[in-house]
MARDRENTOR-25276 format. One record per residue (C-alpha): x, y, z; residue number from 1. Coordinates in pm, 1 decimal, padded with zeros to 6 digits. Layout:
{u:X, v:Y, w:Z, k:NUM}
...
// end
This chain:
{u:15977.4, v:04922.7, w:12803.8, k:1}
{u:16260.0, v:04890.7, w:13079.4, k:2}
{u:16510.6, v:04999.1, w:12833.4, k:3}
{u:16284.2, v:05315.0, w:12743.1, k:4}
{u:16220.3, v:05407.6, w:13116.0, k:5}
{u:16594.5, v:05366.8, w:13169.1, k:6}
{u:16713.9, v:05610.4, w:12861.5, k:7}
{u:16439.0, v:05839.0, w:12964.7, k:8}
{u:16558.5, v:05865.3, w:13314.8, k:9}
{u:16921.9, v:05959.6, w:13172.9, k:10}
{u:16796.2, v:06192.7, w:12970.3, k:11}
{u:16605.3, v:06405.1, w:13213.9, k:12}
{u:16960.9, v:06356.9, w:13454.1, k:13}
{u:17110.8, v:06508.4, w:13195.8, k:14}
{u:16887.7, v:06788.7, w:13136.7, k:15}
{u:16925.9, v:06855.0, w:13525.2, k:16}
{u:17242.5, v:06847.4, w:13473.9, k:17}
{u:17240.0, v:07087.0, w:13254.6, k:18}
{u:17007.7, v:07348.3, w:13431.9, k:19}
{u:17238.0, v:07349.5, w:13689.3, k:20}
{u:17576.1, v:07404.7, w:13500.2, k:21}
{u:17329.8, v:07726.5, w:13290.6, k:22}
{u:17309.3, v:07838.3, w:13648.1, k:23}
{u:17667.9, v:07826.4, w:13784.8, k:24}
{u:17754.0, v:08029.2, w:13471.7, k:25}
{u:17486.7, v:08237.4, w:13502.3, k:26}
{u:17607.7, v:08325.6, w:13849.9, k:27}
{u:17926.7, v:08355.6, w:13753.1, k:28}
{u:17874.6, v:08584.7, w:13492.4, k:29}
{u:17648.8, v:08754.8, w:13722.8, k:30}
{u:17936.0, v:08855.7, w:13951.6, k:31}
{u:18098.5, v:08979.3, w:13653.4, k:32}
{u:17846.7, v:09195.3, w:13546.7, k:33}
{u:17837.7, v:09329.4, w:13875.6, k:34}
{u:18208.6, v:09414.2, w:13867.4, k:35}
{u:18208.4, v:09563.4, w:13565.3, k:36}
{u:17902.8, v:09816.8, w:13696.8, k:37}
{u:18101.2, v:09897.3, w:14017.4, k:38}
{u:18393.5, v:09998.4, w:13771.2, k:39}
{u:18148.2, v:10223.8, w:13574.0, k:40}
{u:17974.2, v:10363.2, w:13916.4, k:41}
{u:18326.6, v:10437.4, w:13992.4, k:42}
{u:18475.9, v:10581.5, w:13709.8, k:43}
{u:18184.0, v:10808.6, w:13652.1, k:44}
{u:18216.5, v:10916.3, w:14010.1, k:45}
{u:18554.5, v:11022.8, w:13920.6, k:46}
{u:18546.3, v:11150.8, w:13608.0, k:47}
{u:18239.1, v:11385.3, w:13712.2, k:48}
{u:18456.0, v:11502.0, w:14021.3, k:49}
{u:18740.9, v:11568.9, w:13760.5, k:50}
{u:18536.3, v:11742.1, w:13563.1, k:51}
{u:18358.9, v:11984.7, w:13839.9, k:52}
{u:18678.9, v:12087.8, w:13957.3, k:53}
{u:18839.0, v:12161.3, w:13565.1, k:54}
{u:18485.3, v:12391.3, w:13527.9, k:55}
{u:18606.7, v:12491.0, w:13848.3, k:56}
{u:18934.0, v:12611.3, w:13796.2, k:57}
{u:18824.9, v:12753.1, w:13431.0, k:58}
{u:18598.3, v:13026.0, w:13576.2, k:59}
{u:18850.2, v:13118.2, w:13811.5, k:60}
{u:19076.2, v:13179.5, w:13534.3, k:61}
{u:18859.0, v:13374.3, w:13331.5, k:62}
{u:18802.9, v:13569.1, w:13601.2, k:63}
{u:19131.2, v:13657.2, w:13681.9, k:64}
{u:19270.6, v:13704.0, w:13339.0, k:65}
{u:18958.5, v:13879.1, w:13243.7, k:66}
{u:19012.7, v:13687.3, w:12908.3, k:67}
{u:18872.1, v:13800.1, w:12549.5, k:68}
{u:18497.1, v:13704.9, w:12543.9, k:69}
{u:18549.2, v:13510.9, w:12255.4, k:70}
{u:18750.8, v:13238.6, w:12512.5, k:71}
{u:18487.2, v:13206.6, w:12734.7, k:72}
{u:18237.6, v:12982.1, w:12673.1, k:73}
{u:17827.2, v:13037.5, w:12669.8, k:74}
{u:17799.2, v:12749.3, w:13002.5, k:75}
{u:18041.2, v:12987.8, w:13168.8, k:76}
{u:18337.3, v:12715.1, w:13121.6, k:77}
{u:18206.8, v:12442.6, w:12951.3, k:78}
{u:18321.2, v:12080.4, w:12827.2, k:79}
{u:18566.3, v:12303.7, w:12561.4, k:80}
{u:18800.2, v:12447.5, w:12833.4, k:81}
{u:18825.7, v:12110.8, w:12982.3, k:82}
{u:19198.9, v:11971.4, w:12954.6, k:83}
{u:19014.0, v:11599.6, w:12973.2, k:84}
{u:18978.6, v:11604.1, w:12630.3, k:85}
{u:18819.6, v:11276.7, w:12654.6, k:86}
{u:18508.2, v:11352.7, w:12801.2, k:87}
{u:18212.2, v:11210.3, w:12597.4, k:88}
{u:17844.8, v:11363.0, w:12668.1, k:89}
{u:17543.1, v:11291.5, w:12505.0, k:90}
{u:17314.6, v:11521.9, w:12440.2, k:91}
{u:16950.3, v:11438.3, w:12578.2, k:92}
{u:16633.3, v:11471.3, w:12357.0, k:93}
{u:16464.5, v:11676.5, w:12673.8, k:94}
{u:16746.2, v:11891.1, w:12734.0, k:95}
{u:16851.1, v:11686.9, w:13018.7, k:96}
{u:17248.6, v:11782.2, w:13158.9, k:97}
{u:17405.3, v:11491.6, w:13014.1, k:98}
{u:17638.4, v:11248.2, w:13231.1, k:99}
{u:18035.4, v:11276.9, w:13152.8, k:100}
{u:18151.3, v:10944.7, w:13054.4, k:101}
{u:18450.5, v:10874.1, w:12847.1, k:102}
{u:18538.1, v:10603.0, w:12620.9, k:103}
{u:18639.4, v:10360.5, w:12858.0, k:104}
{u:18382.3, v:10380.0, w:13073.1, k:105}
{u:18119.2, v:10360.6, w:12768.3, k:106}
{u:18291.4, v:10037.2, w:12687.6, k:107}
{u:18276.0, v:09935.7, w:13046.7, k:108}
{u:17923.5, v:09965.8, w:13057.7, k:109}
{u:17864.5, v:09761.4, w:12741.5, k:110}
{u:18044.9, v:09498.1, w:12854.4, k:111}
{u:17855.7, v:09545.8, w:13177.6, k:112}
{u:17505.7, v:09505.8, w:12901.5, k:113}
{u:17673.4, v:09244.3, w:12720.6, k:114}
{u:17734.3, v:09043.0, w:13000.3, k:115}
{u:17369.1, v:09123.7, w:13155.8, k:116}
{u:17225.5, v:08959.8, w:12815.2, k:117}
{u:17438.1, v:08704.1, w:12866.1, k:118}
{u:17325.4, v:08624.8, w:13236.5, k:119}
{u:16929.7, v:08620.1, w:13133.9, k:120}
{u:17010.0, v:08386.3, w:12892.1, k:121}
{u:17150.1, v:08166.5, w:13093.2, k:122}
{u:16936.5, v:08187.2, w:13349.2, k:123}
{u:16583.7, v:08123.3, w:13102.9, k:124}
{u:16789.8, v:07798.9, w:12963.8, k:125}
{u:16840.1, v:07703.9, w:13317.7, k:126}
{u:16456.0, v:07728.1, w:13408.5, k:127}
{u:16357.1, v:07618.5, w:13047.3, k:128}
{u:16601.1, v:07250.8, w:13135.2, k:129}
{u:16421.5, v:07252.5, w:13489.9, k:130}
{u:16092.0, v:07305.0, w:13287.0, k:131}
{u:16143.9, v:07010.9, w:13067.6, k:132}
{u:16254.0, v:06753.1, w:13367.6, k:133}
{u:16000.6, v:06859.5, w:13651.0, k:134}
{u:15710.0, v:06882.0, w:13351.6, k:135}
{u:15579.0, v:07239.1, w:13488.6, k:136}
{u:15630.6, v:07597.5, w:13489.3, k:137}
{u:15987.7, v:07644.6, w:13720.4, k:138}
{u:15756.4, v:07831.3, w:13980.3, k:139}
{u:15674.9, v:07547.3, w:14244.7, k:140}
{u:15902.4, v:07676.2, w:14537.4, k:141}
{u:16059.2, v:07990.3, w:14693.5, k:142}
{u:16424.3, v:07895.4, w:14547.3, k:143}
{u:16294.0, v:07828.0, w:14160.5, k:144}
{u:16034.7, v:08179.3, w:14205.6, k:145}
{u:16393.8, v:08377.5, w:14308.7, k:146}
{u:16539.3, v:08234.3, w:13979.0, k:147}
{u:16258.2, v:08330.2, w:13761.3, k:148}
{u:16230.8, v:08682.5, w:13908.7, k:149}
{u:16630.3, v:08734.2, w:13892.6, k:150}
{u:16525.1, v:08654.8, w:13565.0, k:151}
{u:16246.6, v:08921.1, w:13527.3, k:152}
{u:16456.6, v:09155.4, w:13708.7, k:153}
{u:16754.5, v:09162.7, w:13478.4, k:154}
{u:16554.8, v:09112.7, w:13141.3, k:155}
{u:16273.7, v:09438.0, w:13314.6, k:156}
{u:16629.8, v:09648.7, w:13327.5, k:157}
{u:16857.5, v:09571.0, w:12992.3, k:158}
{u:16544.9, v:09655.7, w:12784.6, k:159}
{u:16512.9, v:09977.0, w:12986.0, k:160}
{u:16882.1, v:10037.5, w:12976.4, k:161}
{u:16850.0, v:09983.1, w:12598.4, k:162}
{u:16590.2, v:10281.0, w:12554.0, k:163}
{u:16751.4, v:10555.6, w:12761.6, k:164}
{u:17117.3, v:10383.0, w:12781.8, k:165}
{u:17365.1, v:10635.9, w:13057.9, k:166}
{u:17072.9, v:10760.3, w:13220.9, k:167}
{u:16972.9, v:10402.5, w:13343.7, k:168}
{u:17323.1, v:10228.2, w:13388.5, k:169}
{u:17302.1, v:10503.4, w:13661.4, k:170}
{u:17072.8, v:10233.8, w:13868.1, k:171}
{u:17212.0, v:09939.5, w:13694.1, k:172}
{u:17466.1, v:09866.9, w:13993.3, k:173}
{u:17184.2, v:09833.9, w:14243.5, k:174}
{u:17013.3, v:09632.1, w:14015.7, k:175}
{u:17312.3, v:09371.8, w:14022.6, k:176}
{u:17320.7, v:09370.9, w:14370.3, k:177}
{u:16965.3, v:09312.6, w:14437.7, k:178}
{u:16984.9, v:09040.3, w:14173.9, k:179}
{u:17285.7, v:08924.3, w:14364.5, k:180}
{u:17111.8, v:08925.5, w:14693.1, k:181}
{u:16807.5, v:08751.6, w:14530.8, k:182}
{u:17008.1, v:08455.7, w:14431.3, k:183}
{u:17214.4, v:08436.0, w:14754.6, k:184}
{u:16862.0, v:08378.2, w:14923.8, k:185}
{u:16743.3, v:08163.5, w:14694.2, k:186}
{u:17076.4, v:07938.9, w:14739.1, k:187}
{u:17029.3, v:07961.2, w:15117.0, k:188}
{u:16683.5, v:07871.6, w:15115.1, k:189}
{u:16722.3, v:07579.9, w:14802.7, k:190}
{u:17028.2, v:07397.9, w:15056.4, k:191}
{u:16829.1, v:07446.2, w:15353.9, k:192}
{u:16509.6, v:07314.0, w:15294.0, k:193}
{u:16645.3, v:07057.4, w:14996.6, k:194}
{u:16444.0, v:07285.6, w:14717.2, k:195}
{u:16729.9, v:07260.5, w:14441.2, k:196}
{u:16707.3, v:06950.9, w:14355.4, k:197}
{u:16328.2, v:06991.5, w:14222.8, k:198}
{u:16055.0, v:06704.6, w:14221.5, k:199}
{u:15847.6, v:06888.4, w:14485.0, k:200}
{u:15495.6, v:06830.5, w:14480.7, k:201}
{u:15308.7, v:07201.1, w:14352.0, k:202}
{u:15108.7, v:07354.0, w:14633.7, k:203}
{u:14708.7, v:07337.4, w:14599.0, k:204}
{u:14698.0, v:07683.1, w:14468.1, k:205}
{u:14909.6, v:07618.3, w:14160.0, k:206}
{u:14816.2, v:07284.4, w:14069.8, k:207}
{u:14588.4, v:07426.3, w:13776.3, k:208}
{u:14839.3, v:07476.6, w:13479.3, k:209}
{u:14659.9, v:07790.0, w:13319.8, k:210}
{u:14678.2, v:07988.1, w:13657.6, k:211}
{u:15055.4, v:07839.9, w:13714.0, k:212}
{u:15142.5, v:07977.4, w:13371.2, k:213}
{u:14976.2, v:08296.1, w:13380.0, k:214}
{u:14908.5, v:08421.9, w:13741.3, k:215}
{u:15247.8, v:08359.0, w:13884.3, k:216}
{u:15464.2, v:08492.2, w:13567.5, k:217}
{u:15284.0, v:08833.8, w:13619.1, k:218}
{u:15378.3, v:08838.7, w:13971.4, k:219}
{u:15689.1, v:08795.9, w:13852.0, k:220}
{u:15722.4, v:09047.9, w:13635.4, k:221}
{u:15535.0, v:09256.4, w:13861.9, k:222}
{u:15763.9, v:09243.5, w:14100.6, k:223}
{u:16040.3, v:09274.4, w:13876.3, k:224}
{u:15907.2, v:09619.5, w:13732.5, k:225}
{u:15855.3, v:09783.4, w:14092.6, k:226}
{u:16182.8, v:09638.9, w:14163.2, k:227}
{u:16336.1, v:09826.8, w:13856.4, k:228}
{u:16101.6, v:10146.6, w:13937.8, k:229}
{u:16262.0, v:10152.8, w:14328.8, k:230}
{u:16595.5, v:10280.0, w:14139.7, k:231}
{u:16425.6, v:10556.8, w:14006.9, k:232}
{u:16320.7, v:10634.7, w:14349.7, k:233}
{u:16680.3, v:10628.8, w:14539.2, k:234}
{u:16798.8, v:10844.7, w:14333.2, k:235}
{u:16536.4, v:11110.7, w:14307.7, k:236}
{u:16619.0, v:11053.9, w:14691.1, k:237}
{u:16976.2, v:11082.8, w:14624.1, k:238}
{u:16943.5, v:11460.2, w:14430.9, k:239}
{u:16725.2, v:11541.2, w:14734.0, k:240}
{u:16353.3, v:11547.8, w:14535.2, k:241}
{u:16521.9, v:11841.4, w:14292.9, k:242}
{u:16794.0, v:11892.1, w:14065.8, k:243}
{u:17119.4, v:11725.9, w:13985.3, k:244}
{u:17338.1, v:11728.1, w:14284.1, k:245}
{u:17544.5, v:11471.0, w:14221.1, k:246}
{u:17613.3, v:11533.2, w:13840.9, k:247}
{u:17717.1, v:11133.0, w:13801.1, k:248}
{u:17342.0, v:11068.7, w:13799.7, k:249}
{u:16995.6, v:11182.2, w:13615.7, k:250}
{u:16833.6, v:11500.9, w:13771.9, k:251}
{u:16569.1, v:11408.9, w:14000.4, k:252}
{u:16340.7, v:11514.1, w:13782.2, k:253}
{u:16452.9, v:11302.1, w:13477.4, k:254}
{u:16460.6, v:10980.6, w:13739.8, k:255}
{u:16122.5, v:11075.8, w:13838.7, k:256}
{u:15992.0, v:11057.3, w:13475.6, k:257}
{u:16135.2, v:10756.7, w:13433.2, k:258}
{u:16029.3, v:10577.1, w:13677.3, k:259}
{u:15622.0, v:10715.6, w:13587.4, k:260}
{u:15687.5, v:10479.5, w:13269.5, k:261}
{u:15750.5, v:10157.1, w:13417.6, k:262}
{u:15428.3, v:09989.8, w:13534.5, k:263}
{u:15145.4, v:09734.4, w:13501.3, k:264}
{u:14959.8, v:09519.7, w:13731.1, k:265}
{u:14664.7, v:09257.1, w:13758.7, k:266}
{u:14549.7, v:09009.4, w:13984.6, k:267}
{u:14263.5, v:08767.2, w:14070.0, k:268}
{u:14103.7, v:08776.2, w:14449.7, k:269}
{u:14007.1, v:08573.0, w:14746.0, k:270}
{u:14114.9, v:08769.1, w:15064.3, k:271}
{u:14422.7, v:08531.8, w:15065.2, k:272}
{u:14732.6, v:08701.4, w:15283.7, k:273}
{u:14919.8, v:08692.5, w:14989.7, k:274}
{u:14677.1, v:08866.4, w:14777.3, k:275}
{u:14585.8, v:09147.0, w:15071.5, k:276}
{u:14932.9, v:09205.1, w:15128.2, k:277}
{u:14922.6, v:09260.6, w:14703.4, k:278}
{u:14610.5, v:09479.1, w:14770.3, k:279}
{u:14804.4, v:09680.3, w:15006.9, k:280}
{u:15088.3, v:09726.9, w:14777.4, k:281}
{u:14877.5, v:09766.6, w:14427.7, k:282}
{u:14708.4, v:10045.1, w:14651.7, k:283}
{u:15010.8, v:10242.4, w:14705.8, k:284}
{u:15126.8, v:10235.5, w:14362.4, k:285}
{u:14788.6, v:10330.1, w:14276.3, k:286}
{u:14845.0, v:10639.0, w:14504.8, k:287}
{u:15155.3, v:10703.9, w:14352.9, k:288}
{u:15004.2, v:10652.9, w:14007.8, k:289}
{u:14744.7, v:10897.9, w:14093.2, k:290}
{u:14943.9, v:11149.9, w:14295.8, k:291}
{u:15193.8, v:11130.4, w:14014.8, k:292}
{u:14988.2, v:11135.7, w:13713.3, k:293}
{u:14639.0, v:11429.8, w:13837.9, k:294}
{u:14815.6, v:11607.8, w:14169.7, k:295}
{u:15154.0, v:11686.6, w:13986.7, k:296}
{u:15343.2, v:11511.7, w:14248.7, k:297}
{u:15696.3, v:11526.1, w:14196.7, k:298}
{u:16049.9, v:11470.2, w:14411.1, k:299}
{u:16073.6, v:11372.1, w:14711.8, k:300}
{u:15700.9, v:11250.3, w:14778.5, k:301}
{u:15667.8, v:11088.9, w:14481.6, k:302}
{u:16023.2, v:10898.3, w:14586.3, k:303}
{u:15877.2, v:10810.3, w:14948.6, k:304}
{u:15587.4, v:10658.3, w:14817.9, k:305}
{u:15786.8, v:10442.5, w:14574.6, k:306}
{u:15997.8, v:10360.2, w:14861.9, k:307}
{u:15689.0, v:10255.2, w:15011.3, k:308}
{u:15583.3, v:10020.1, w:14779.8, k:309}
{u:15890.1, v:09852.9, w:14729.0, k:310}
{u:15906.9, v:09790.3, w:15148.2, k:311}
{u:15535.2, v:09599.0, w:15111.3, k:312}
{u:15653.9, v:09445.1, w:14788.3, k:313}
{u:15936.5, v:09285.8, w:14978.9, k:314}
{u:15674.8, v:09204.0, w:15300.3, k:315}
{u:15471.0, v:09044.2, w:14971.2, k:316}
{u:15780.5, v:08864.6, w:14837.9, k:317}
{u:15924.7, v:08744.5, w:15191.3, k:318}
{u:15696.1, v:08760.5, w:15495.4, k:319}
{u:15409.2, v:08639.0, w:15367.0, k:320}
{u:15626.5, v:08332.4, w:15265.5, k:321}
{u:15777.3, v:08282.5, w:15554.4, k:322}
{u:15570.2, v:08454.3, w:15846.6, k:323}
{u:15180.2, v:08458.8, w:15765.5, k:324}
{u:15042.8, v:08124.9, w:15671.5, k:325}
{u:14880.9, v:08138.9, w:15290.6, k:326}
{u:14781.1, v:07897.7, w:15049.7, k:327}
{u:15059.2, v:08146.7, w:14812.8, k:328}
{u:15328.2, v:08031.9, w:15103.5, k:329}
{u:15612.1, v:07849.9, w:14947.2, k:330}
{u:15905.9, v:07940.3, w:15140.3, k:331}
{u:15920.9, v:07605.6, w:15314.8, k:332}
{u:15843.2, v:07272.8, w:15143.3, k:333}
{u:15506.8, v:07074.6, w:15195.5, k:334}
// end
């Protein structure tokens, strides 16, 4: 029985072992990701400049030659009288200006995907290993919640990038970096108050498996969605409520559609600061669900009040945890 006890205890070593080399390359590739999106943020900064000021110089041409109609093109000097002959643009099934990319930057931003795929794989065999050894859902602590909803996050976007592809790797950059900042914490707070290492007891509220399981992986993915949805919002911010002023990202409009198909929500009550502070921010994307969906708001209001509710999810996510005490406040360990 010894001997058993023994072999068992190496394997579940080894298992934590392994959860924590899944997430050192998880991270790693993480960074990489986020590289390769700054390159693509870049590029199609560039390339739209380049192209704005090829437009440019075409209609002053034409109007100085006062060239044969035939030359001139129906957009008034459009993608054929650029000399960047590279310039890719998909066309968009609403009729939405399409973003200029060219074929280096569309491979960019699939290694960019590639590499995001990559990272949420990691990351669930991480939290599946850490699973196995602590013998519950990964969700007992501040540090292992941050995992699992830089988990969520990523997994929320790809599959969104996936549907509407250029449009979202507009966002996809801020998406890194708030997946980037999510883990930082999470390190921070896992060496600071000894949470990596697992083992800790679960906190009265989560102690029933069911409720563990289910409650607390909807959060996450809650969270995860209005994280996702907050994109949207910056950059229907961005093109100033209307239009496409900055023609290296979707029209406010198209940002604003997008982000009306990206949410769901439920909950169970007791008055709990954690749960009124979820009240408080299921209200406001009620409001916006409402404002958006009967009132026909659009732009900028519709932006702020996304804005809005991604400022009380983060009060949910963070102060509650750490400022308001809560039977849902796992920042610190028991």
């Amino acid at each position: 029985m010894q001997l058993l006890s023994l072999t068992a205890s190496a394997d579940l070593t080894g298992l934590a072992l392994m959860s924590k080399y899944f997430f050192t390359a998880a991270l790693c590739m993480l960074i990489v990701m986020t590289l390769a999106y700054l390159w693509y943020t870049i590029g199609t900064v560039r390339l739209a400049k380049q192209v704005a000021e090829e437009r440019a110089q075409s209609r002053s041409r034409t109007k100085t030659s006062k060239a044969s109609k035939s030359n001139v093109t129906n957009d008034g000097g459009g993608v054929t009288t650029i000399v960047l002959s590279d310039v890719v643009l998909h066309e968009q099934p609403d009729g939405e200006k399409p973003i200029a990319l060219n074929r280096n930057l569309i491979t960019i931003g699939r290694i960019g995907t590639t590499l995001g795929w990559f990272v949420v794989f990691m990351l669930f065999m991480s939290q599946l290993f850490r699973t196995i050894v602590e013998q519950h859902a990964p969700w007992s602590n501040l540090y292992e919640f941050s995992l699992s909803f830089t988990f969520a996050l990523l997994l929320c976007y790809l599959i969104f990038e996936a549907r509407f592809h250029e449009r979202v790797r507009a966002w996809g950059l801020y998406v890194c970096m708030l997946a980037l900042v999510t883990i930082g914490i999470a390190i921070f707070l896992g060496i600071t108050y000894n949470m990596i290492n697992g083992s800790q007891q679960l906190i009265p509220a989560l102690q029933d498996q069911p409720i563990l399981t289910v409650h607390v992986s909807m959060a996450i993915f809650a969270y995860a969605l209005f994280s996702v949805s907050f994109g949207a919002a910056l950059i229907v911010l961005i093109q100033n409520g209307e239009g496409q002023r900055f023609s290296w990202l979707p029209s406010a409009e198209a940002a604003d559609e997008l982000a009306y198909t990206n949410y769901a929500w439920g909950h169970y009550w007791s008055w709990d600061p954690k749960e009124t502070s979820a009240l408080v921010t299921w209200l406001i994307y009620a409001i916006y669900l409402h404002a958006r969906g009967i009132r026909g708001w659009h732009g900028k209001r519709a932006a702020w009040l996304l804005t809005l509710g991604f400022a009380a999810t983060l009060f949910t996510y963070y102060g509650v945890s750490f400022f308001v005490p809560s039977l849902h406040s796992y920042a610190r360990p028991m």
